[in-house]
C-alpha positions, 0 to 999 in steps of 0.5 A, spaced: 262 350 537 262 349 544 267 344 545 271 349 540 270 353 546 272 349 552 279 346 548 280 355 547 278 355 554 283 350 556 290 351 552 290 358 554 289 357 562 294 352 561 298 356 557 298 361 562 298 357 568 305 354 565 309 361 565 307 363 571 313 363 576 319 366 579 326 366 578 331 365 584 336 370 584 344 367 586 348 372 589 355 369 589 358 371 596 352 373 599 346 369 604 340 371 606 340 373 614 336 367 618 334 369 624 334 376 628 340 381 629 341 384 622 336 390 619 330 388 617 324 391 611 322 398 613 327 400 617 330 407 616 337 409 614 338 413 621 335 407 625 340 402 621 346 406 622 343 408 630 343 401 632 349 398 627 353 404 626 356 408 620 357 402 614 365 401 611 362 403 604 356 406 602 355 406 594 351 412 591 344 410 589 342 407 582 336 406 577 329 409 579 327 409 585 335 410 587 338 404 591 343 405 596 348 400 598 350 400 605 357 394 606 358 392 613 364 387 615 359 382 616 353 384 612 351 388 606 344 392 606 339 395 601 335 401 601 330 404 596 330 412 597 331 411 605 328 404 607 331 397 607 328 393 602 334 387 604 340 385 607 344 379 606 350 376 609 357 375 606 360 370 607 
């Protein structure tokens, strides 16, 4: 019974252990920045545009919570409500 146990035990810590993970999103025309001078987590939509200007492009905010997508010449920048959560390099 008690052998019973420690097999369950096992395969269910395996089980579990094998699907845990996380995928790697591509995103085809884009690189993440490497370095300073681009707009980092946290930063607010006023400081973005204070310190790189008003972007080329802004697209409306979509999903919940609302994400805006701010497209510079050279870069691209993500906000959730009114904070970047990323910005990527276009290539």
């Amino acid at each position: 019974m008690a052998n019973l146990r420690k097999i369950s035990l096992i395969a269910l810590l395996a089980a579990a252990w094998g699907t845990a993970g996380a995928d790697t999103l591509r995103m085809d025309g884009a690189s993440a920045f490497e370095g300073d001078g681009h707009p980092t987590r946290g930063m607010s939509q006023a400081s973005v545009e204070s310190k790189y200007g008003a972007p080329a492009t802004v697209r409306a905010p979509v999903g919940d919570p609302p994400i805006t997508r701010w497209e510079y010449p050279d870069f691209v920048v993500y906000f959730e409500h009114d904070k970047v959560i990323h910005a990527v390099r276009k290539r």
